[in-house]
Z-matrix of the N, CA and C atoms (Angstrom, degrees):
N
C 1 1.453
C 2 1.518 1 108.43
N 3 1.346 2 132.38 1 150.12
C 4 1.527 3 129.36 2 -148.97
C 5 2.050 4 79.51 3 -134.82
N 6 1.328 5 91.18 4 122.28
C 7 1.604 6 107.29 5 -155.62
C 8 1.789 7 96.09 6 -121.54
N 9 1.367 8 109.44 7 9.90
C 10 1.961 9 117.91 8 167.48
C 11 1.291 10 110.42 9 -107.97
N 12 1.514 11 107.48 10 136.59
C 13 1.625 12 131.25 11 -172.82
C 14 1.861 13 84.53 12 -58.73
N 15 1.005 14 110.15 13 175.79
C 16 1.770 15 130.71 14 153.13
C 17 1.725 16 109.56 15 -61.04
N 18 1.905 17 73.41 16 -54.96
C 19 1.969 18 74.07 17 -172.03
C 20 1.619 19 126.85 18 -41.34
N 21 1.535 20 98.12 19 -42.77
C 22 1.619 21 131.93 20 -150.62
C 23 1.599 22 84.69 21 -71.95
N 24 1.425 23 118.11 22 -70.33
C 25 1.641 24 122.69 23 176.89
C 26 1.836 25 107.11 24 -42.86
N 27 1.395 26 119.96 25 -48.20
C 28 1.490 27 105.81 26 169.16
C 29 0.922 28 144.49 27 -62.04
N 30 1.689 29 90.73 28 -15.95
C 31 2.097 30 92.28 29 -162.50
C 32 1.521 31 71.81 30 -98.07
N 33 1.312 32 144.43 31 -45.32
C 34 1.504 33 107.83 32 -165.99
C 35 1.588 34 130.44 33 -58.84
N 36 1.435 35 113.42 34 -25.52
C 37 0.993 36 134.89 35 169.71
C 38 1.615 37 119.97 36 -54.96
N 39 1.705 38 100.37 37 -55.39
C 40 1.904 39 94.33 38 -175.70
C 41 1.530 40 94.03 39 -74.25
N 42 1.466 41 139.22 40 -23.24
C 43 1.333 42 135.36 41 145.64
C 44 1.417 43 115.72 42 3.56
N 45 1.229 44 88.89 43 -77.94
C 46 1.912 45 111.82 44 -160.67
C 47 1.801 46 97.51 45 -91.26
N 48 1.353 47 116.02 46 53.82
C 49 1.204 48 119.52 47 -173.15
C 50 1.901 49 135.34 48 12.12
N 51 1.485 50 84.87 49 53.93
C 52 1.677 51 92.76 50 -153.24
C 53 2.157 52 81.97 51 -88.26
N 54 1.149 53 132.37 52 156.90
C 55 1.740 54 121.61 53 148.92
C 56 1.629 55 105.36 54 -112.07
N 57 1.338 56 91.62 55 137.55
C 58 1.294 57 96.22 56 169.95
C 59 1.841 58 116.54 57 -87.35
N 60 1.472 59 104.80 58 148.28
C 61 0.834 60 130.21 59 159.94
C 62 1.627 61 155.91 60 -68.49
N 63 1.269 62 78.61 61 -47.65
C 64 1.748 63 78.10 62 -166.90
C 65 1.866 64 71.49 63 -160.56
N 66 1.427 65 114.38 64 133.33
C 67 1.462 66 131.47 65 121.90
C 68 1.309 67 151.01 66 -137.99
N 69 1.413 68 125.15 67 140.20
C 70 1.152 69 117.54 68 -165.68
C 71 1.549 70 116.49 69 -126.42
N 72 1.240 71 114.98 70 166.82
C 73 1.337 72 107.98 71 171.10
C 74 1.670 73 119.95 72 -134.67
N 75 1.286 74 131.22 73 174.95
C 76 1.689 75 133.01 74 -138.38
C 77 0.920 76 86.96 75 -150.10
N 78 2.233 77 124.54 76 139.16
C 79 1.331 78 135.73 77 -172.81
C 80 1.707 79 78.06 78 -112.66
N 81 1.338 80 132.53 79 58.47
C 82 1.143 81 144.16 80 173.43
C 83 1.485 82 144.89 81 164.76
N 84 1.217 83 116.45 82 144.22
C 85 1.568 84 112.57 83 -163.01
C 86 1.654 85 119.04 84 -103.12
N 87 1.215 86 110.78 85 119.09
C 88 1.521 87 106.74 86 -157.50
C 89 1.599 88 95.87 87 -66.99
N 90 1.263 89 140.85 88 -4.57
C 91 1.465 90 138.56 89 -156.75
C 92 1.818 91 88.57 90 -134.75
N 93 1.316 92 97.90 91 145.02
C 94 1.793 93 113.62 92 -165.84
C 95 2.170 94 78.06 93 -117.81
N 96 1.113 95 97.93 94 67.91
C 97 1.541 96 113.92 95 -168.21
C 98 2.290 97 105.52 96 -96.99
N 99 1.346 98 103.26 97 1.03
C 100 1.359 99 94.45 98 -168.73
C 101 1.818 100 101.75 99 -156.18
N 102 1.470 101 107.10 100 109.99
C 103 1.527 102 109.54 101 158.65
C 104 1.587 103 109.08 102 11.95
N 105 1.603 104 127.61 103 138.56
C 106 1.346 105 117.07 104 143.88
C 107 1.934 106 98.66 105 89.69
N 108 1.355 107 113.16 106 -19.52
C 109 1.300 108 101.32 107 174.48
C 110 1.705 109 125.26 108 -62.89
N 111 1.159 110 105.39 109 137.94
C 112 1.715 111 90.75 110 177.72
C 113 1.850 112 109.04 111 -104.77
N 114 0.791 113 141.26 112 -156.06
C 115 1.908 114 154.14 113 168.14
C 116 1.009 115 96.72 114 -109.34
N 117 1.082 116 144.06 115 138.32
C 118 1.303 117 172.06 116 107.03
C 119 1.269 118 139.51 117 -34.49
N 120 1.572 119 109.18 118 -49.45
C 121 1.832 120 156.37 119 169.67
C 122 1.263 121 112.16 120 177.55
N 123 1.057 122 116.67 121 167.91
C 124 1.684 123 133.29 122 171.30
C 125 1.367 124 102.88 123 -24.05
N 126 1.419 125 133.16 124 130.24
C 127 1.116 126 120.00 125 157.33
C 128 1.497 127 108.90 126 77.33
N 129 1.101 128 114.47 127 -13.10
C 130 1.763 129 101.74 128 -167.98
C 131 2.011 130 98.51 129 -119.96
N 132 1.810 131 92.50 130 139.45
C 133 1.786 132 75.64 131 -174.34
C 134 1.798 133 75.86 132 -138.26
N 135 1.362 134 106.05 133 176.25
C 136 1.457 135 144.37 134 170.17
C 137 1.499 136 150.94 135 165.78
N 138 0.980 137 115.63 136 148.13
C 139 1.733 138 109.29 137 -159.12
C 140 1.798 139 112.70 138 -54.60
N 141 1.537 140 113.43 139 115.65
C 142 1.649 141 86.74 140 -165.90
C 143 1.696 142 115.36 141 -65.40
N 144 1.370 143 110.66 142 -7.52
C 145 1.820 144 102.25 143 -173.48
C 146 1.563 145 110.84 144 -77.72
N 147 1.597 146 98.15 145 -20.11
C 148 1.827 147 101.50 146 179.87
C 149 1.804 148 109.20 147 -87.79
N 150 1.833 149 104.26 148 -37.68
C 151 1.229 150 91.87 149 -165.63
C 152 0.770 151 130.48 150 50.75
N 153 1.727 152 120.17 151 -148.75
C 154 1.876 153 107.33 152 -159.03
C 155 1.567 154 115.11 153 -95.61
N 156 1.592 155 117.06 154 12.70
C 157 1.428 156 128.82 155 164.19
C 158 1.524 157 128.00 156 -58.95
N 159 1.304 158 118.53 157 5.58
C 160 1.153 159 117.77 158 172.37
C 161 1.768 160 109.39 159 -140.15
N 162 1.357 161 119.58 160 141.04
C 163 1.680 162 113.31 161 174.46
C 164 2.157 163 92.20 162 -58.25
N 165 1.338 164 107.12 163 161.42
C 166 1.508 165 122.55 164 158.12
C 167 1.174 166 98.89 165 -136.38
N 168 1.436 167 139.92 166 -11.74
C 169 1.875 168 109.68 167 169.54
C 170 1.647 169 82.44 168 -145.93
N 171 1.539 170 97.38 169 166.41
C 172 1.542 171 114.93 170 171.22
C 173 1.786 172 103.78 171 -127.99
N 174 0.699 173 123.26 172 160.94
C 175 1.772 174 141.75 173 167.72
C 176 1.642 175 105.26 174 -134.04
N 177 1.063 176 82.93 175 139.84
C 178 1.739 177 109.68 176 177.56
C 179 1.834 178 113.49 177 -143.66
N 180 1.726 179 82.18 178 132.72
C 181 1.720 180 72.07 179 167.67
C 182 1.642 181 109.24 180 -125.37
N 183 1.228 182 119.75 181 130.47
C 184 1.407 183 114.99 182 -171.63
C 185 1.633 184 108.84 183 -119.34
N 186 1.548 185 111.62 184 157.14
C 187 1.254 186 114.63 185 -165.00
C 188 1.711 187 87.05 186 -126.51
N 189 1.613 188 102.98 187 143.45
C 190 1.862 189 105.57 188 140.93
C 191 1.543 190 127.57 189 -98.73
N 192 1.259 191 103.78 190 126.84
C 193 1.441 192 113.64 191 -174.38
C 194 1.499 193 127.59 192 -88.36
């Protein structure tokens, strides 16, 4: 279970003078990682009572400058 805010993972990052790039976020979780998940498609899972109302993964691409 991944127990860090977004924020907490960013601010350490612009910290260590990294810039971000590119982020995005997913109305789905590529990993059927938690009780209650349903399939969606291949690879794609999420809770059906939340559906696509909540992000389940983020991507980031970060650079050092």
């Amino acid at each position: 279970w991944w127990n860090h805010p977004i924020a907490e993972v960013m601010s350490i990052l612009l910290e260590e003078g990294l810039t971000l790039k590119k982020f995005n976020e997913y109305d789905y979780s590529a990993y059927d990682c938690l009780p209650g998940m349903e399939t969606i498609a291949d690879g794609r899972y999420r809770f059906p009572h939340l559906r696509d109302t909540i992000p389940y993964m983020y991507s980031m691409v970060w650079v050092k400058s």
